[in-house]
PDB file with SEQRES, HELIX, SHEET and CRYST1 records, atoms N, CA, C and O in Angstrom:
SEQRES   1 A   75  UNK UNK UNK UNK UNK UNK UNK UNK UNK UNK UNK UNK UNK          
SEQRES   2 A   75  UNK UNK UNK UNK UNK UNK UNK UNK UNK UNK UNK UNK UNK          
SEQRES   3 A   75  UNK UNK UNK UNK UNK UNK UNK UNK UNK UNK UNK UNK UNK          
SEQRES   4 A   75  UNK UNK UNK UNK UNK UNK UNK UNK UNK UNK UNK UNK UNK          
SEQRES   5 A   75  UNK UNK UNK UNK UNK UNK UNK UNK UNK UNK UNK UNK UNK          
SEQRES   6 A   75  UNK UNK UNK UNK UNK UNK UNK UNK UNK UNK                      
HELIX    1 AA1 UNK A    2  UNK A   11  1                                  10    
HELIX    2 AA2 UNK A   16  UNK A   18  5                                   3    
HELIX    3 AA3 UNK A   21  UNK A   36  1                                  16    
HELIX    4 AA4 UNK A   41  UNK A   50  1                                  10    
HELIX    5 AA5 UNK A   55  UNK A   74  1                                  20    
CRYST1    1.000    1.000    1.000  90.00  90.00  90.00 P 1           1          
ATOM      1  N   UNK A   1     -41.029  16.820 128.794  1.00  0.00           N  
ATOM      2  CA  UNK A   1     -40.891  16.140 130.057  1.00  0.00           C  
ATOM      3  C   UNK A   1     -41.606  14.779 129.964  1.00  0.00           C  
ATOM      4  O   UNK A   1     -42.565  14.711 129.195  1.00  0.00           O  
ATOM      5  N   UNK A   2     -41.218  13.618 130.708  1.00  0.00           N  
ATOM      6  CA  UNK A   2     -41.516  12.113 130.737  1.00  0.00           C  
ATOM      7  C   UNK A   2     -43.235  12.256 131.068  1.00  0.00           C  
ATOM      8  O   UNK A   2     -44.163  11.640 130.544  1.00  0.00           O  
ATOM      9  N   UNK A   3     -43.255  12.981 131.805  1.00  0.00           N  
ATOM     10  CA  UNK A   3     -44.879  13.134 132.670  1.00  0.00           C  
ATOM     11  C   UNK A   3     -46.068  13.478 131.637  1.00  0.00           C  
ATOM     12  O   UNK A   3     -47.120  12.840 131.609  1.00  0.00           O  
ATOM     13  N   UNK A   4     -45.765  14.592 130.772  1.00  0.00           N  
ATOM     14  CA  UNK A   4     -46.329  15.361 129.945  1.00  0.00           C  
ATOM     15  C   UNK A   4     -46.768  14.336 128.793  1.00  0.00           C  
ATOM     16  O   UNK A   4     -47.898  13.956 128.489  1.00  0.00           O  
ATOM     17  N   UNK A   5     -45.431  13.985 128.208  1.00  0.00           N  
ATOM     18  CA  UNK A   5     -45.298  13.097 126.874  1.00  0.00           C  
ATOM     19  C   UNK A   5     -46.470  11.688 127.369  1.00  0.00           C  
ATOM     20  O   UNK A   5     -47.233  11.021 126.671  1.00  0.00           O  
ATOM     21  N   UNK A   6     -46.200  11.648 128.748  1.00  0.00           N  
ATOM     22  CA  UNK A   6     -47.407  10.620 129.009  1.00  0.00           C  
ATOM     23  C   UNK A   6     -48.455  10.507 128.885  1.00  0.00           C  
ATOM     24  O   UNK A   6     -49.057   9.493 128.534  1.00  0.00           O  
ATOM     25  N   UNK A   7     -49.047  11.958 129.261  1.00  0.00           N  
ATOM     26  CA  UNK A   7     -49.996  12.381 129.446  1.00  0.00           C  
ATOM     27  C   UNK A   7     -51.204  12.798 127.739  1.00  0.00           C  
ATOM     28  O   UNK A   7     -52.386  12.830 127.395  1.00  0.00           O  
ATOM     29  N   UNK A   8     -50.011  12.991 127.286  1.00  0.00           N  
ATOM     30  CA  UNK A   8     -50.230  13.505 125.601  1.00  0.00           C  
ATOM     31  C   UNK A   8     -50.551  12.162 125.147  1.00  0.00           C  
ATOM     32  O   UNK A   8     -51.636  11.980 124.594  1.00  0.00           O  
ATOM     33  N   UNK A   9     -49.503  10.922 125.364  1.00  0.00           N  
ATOM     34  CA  UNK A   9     -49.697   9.788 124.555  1.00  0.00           C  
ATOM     35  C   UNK A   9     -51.185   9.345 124.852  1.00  0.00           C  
ATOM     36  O   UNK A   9     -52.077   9.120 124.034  1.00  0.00           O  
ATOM     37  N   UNK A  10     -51.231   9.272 126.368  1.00  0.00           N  
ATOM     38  CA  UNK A  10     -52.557   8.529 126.700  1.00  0.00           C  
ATOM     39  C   UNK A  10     -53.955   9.267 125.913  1.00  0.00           C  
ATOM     40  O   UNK A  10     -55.020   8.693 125.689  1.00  0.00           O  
ATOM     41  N   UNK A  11     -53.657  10.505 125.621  1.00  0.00           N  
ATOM     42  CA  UNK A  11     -55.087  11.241 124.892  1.00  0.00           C  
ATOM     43  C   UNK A  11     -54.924  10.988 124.124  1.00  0.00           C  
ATOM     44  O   UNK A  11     -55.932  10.901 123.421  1.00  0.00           O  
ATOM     45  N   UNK A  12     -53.901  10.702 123.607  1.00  0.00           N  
ATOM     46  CA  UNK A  12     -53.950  10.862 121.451  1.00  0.00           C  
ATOM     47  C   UNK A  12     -53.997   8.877 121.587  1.00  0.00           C  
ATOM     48  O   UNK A  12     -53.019   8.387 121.022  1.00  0.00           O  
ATOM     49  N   UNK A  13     -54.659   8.145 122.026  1.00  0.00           N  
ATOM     50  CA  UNK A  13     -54.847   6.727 122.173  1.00  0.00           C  
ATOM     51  C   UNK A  13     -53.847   5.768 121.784  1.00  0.00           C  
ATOM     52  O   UNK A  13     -54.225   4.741 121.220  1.00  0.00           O  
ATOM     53  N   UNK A  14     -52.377   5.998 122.050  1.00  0.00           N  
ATOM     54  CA  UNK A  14     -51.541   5.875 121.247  1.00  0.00           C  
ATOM     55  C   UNK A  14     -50.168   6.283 121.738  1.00  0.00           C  
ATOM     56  O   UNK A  14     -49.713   6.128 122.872  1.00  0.00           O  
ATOM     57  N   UNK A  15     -49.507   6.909 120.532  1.00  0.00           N  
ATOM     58  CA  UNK A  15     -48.354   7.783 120.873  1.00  0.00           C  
ATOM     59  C   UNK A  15     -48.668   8.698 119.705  1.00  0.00           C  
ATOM     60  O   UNK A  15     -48.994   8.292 118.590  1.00  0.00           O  
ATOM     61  N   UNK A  16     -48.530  10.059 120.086  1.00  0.00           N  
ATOM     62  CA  UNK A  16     -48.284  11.408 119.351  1.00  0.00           C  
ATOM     63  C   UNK A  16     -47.862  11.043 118.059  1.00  0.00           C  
ATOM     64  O   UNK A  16     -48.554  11.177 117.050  1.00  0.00           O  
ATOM     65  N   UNK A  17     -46.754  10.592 118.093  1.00  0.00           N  
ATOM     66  CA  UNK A  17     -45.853  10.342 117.005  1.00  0.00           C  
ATOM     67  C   UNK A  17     -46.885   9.602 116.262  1.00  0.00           C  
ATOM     68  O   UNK A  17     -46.130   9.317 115.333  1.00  0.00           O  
ATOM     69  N   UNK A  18     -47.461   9.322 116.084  1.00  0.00           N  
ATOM     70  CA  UNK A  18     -48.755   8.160 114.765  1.00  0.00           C  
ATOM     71  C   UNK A  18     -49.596   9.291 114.791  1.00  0.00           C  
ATOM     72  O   UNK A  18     -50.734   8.840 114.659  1.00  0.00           O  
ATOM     73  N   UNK A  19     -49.654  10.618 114.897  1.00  0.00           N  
ATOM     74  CA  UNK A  19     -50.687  11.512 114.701  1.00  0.00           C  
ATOM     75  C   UNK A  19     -50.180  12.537 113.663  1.00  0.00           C  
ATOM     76  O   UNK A  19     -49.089  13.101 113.571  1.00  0.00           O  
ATOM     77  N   UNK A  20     -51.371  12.614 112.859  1.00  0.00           N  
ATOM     78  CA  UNK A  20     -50.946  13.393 111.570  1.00  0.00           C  
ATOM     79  C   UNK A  20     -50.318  15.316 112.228  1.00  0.00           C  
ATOM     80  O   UNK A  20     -51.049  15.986 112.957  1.00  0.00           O  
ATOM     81  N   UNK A  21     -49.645  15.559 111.999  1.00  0.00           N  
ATOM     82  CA  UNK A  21     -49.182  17.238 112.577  1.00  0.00           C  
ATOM     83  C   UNK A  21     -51.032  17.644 112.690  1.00  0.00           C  
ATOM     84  O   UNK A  21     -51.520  17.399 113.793  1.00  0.00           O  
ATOM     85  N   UNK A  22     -51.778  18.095 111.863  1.00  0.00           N  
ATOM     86  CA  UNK A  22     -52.489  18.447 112.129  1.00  0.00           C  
ATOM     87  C   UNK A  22     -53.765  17.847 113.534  1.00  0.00           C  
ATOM     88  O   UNK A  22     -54.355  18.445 114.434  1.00  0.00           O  
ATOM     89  N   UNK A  23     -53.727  16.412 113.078  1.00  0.00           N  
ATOM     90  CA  UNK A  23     -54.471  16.081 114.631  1.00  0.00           C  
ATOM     91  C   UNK A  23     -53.685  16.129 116.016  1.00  0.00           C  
ATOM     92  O   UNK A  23     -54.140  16.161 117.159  1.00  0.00           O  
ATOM     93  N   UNK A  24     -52.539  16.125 115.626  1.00  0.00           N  
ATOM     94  CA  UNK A  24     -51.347  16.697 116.782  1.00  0.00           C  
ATOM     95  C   UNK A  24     -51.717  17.502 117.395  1.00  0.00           C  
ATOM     96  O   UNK A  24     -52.083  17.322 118.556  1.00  0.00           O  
ATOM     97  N   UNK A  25     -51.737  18.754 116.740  1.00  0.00           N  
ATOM     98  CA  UNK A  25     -51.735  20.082 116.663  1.00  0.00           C  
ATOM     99  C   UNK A  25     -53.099  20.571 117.424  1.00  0.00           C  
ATOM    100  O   UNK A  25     -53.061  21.507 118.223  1.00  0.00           O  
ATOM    101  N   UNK A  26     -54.589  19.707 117.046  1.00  0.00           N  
ATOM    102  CA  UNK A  26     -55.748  19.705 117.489  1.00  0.00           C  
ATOM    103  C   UNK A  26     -55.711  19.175 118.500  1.00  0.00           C  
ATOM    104  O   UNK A  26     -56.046  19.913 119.427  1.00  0.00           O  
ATOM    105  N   UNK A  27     -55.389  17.966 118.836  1.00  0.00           N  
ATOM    106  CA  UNK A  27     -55.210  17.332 120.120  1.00  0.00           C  
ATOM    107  C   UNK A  27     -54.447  18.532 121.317  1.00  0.00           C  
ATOM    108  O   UNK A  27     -55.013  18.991 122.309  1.00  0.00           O  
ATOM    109  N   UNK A  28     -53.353  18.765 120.961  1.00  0.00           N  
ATOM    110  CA  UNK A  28     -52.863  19.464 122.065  1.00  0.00           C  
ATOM    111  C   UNK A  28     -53.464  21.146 122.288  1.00  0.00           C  
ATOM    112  O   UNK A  28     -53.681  21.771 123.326  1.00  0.00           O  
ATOM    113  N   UNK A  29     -53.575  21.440 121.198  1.00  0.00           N  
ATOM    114  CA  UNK A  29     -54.627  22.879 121.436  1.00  0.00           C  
ATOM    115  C   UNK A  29     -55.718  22.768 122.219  1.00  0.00           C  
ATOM    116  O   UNK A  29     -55.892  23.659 123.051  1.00  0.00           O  
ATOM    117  N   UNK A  30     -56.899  21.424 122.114  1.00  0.00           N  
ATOM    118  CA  UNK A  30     -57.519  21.189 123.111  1.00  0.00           C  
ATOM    119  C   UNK A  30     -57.279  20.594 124.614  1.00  0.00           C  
ATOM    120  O   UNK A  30     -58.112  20.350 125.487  1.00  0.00           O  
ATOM    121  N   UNK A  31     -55.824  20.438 124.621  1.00  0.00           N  
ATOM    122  CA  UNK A  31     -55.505  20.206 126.127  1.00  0.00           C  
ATOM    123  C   UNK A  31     -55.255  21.308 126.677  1.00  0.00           C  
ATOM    124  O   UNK A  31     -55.332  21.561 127.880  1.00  0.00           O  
ATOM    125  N   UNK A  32     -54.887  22.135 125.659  1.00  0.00           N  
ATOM    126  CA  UNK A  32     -54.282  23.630 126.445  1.00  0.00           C  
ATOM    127  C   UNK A  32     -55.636  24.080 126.926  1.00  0.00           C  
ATOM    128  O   UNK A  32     -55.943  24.193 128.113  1.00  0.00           O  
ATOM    129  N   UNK A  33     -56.335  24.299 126.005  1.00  0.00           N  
ATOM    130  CA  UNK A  33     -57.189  24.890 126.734  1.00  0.00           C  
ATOM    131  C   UNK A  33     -58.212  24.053 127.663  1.00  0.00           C  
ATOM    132  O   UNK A  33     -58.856  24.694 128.494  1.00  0.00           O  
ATOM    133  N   UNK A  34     -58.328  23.176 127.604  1.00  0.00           N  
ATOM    134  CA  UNK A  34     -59.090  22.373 128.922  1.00  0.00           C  
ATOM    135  C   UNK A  34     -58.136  22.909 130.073  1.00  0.00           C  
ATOM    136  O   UNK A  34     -58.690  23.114 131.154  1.00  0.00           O  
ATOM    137  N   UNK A  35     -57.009  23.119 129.999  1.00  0.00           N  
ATOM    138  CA  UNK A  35     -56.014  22.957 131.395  1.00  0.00           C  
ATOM    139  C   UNK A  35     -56.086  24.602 131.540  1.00  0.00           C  
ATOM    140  O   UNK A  35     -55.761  24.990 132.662  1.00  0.00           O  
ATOM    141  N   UNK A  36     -56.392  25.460 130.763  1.00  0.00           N  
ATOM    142  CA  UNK A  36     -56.639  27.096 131.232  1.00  0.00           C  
ATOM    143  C   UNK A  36     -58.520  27.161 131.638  1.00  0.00           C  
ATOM    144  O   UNK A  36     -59.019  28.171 132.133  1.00  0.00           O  
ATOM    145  N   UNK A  37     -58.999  26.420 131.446  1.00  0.00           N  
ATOM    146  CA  UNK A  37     -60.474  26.499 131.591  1.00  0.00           C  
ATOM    147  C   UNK A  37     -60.872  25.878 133.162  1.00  0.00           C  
ATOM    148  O   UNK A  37     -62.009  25.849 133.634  1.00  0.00           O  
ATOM    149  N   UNK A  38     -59.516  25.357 133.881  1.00  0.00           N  
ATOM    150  CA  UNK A  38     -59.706  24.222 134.695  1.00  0.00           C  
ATOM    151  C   UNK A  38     -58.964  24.792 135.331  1.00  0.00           C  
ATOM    152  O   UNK A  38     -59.605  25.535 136.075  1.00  0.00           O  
ATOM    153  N   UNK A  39     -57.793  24.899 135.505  1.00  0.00           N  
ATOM    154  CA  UNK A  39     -56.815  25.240 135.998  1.00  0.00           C  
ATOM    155  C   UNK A  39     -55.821  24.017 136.704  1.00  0.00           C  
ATOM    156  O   UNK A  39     -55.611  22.886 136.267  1.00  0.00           O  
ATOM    157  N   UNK A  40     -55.480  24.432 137.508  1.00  0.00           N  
ATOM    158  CA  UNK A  40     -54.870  23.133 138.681  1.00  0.00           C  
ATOM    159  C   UNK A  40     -55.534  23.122 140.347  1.00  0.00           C  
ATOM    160  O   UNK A  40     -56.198  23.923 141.003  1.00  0.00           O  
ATOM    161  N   UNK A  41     -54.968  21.796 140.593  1.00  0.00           N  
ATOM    162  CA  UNK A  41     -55.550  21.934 142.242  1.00  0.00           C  
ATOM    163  C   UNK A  41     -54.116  23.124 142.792  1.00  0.00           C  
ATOM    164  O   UNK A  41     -54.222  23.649 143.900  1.00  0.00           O  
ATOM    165  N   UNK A  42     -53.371  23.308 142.265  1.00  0.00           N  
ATOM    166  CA  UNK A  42     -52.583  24.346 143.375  1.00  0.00           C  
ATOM    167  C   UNK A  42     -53.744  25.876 143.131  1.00  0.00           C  
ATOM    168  O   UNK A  42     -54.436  26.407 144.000  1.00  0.00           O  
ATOM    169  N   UNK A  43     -53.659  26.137 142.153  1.00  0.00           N  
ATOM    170  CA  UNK A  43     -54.351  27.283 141.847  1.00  0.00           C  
ATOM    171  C   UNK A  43     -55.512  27.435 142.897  1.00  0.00           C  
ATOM    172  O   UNK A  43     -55.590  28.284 143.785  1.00  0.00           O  
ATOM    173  N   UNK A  44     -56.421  26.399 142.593  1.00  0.00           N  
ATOM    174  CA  UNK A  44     -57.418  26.389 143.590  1.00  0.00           C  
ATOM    175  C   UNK A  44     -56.814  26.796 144.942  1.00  0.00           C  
ATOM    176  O   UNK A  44     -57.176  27.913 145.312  1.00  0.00           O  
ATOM    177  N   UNK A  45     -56.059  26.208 145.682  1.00  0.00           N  
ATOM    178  CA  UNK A  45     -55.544  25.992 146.872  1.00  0.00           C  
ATOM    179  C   UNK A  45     -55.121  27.830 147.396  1.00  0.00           C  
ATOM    180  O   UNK A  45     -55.759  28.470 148.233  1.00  0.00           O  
ATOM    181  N   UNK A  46     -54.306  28.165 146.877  1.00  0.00           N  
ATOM    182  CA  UNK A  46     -53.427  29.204 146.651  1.00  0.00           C  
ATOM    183  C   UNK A  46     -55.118  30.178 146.396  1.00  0.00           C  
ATOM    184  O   UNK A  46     -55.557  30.882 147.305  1.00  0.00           O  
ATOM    185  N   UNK A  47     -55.598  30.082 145.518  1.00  0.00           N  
ATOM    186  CA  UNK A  47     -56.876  31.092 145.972  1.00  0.00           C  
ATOM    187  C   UNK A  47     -57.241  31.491 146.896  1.00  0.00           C  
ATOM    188  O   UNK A  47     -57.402  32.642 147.302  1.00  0.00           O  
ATOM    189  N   UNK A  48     -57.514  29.910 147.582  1.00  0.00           N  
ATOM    190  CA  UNK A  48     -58.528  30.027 148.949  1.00  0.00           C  
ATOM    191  C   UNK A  48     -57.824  30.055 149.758  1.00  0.00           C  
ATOM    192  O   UNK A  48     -58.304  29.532 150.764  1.00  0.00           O  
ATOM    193  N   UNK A  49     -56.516  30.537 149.934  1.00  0.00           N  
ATOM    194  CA  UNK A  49     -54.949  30.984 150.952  1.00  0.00           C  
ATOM    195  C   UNK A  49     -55.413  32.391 151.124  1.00  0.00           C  
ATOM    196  O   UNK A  49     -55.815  32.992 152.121  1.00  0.00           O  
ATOM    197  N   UNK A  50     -55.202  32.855 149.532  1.00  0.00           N  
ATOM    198  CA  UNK A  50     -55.334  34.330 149.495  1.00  0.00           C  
ATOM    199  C   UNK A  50     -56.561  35.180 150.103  1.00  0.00           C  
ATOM    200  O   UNK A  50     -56.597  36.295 150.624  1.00  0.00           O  
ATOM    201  N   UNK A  51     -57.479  34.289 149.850  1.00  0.00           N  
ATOM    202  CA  UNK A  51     -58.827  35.239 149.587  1.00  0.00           C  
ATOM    203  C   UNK A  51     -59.412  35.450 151.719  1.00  0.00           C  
ATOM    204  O   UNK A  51     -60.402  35.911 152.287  1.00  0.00           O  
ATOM    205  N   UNK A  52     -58.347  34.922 152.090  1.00  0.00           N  
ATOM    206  CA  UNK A  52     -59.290  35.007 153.728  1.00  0.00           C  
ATOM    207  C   UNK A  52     -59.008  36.326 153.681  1.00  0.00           C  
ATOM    208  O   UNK A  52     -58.149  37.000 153.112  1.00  0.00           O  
ATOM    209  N   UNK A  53     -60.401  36.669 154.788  1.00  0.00           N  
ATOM    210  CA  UNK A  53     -60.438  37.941 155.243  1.00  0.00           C  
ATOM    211  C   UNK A  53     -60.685  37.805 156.671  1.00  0.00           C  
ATOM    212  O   UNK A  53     -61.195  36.942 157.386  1.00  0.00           O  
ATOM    213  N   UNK A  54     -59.899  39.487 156.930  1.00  0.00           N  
ATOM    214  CA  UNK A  54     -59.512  39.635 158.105  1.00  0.00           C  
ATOM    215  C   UNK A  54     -60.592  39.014 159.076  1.00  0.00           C  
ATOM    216  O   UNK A  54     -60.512  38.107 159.904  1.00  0.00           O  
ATOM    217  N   UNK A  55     -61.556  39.771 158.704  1.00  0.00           N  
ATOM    218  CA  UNK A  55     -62.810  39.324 160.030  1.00  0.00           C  
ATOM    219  C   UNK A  55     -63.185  38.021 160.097  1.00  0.00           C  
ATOM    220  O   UNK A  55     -63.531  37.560 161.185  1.00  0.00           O  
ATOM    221  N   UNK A  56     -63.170  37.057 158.695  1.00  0.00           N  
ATOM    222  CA  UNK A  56     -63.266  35.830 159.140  1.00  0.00           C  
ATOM    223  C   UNK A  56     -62.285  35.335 159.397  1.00  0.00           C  
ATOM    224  O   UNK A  56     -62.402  34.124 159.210  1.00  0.00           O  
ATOM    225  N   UNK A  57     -60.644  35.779 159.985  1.00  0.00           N  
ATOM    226  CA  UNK A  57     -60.035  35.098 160.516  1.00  0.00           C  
ATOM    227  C   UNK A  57     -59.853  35.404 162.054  1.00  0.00           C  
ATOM    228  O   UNK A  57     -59.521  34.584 162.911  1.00  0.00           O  
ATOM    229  N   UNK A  58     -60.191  37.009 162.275  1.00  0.00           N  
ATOM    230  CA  UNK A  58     -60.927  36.913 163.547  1.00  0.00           C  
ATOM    231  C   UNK A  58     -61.801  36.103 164.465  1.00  0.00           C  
ATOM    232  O   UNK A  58     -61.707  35.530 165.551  1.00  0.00           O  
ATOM    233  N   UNK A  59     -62.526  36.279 163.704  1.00  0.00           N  
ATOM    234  CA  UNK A  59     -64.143  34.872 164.087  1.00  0.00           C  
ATOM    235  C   UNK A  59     -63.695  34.045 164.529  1.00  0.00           C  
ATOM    236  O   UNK A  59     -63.990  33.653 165.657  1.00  0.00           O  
ATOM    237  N   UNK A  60     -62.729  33.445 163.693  1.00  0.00           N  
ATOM    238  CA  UNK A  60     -62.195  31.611 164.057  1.00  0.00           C  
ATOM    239  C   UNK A  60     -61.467  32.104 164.773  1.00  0.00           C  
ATOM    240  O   UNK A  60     -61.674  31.726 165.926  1.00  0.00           O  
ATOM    241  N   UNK A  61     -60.429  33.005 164.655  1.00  0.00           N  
ATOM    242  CA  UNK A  61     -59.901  33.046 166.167  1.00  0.00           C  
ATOM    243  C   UNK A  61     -60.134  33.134 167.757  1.00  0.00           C  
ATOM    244  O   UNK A  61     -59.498  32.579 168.653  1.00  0.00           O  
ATOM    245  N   UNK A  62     -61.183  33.955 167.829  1.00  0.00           N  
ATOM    246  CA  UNK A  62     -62.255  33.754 168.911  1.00  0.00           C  
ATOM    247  C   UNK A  62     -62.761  32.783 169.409  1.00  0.00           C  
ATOM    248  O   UNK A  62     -62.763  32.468 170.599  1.00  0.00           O  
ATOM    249  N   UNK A  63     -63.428  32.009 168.130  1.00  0.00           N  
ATOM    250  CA  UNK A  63     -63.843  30.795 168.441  1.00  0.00           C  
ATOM    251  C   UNK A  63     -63.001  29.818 168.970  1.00  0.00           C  
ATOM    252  O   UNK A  63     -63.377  29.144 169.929  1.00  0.00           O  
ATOM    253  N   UNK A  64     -61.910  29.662 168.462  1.00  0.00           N  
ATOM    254  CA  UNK A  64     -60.968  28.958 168.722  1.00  0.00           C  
ATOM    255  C   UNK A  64     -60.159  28.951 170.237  1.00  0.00           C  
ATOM    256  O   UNK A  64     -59.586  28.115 170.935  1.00  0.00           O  
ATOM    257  N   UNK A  65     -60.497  30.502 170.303  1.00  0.00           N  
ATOM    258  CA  UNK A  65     -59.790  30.775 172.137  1.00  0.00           C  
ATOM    259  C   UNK A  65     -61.089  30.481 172.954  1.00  0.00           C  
ATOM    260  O   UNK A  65     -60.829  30.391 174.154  1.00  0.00           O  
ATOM    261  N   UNK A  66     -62.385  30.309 172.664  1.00  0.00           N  
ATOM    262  CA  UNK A  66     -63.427  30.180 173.300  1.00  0.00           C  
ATOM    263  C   UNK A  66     -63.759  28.548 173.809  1.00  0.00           C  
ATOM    264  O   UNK A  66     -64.331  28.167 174.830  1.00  0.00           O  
ATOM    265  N   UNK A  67     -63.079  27.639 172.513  1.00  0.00           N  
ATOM    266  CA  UNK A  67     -62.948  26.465 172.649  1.00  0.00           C  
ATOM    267  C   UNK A  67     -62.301  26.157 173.462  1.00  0.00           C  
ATOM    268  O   UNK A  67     -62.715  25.265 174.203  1.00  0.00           O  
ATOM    269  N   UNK A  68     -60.605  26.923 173.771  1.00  0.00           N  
ATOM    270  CA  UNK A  68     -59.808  26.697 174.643  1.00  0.00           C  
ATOM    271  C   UNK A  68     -60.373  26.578 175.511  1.00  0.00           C  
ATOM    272  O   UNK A  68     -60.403  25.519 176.137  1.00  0.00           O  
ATOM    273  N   UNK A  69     -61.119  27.805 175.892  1.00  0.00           N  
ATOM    274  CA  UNK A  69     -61.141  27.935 177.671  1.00  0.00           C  
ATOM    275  C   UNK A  69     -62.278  27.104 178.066  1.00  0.00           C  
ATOM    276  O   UNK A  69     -62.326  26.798 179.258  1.00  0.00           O  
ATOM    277  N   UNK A  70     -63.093  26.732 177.381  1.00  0.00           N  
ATOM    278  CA  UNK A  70     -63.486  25.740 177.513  1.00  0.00           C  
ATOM    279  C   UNK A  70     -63.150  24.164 178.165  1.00  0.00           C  
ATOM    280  O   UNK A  70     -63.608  23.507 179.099  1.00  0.00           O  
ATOM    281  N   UNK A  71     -62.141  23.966 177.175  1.00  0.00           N  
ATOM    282  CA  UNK A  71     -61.732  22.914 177.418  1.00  0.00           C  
ATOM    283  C   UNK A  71     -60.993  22.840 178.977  1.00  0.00           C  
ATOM    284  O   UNK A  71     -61.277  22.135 179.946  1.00  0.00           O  
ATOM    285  N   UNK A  72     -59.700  24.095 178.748  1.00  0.00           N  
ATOM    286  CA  UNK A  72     -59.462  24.302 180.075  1.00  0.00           C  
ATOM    287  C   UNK A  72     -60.111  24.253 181.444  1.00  0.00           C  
ATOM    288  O   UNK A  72     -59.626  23.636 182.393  1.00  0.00           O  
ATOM    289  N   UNK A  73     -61.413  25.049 181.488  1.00  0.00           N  
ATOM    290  CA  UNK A  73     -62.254  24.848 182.420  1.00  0.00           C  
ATOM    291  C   UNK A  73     -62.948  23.244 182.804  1.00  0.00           C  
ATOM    292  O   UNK A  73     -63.249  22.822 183.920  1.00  0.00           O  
ATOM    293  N   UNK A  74     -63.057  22.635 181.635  1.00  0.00           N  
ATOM    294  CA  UNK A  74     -63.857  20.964 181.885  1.00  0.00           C  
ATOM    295  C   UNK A  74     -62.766  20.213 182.474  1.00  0.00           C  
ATOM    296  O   UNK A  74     -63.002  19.266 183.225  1.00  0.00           O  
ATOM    297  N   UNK A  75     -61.115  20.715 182.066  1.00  0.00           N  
ATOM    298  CA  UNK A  75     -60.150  19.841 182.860  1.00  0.00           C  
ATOM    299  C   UNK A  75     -59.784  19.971 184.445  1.00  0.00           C  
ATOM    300  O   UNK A  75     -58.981  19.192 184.959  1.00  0.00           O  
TER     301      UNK A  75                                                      
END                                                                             
């Protein structure tokens, strides 16, 4: 992909293609694993989707209807 090959050229200071197979080979083995050690921002995201729990979405919900009536009442 255009994105990737970009991404590869800009690490290997250069373009890939001027890299011996073996520093190729090193170069991109260490991207793989920087990018499994790291992950992505979706991953992150998609975690902290998953991981709510019930009671703390209770809480905020409360809070949140408590704010209402609040507000309601000051209007």
């Amino acid at each position: 992909m255009p994105q990737e090959k970009s991404i590869i050229d800009v690490a290997s200071v250069g373009v890939l293609v001027d890299k011996t197979p073996k520093d190729a080979r090193y170069l991109i083995t260490n991207m793989a694993t920087n990018s499994k050690n790291f992950g992505t921002k979706a991953d992150a995201y998609t975690k902290r989707v998953n991981e709510v729990s019930s009671s703390n979405l209770k809480s905020q919900i409360q809070a949140f209807s408590s704010s209402q009536k609040e507000l309601i009442s000051f209007v």
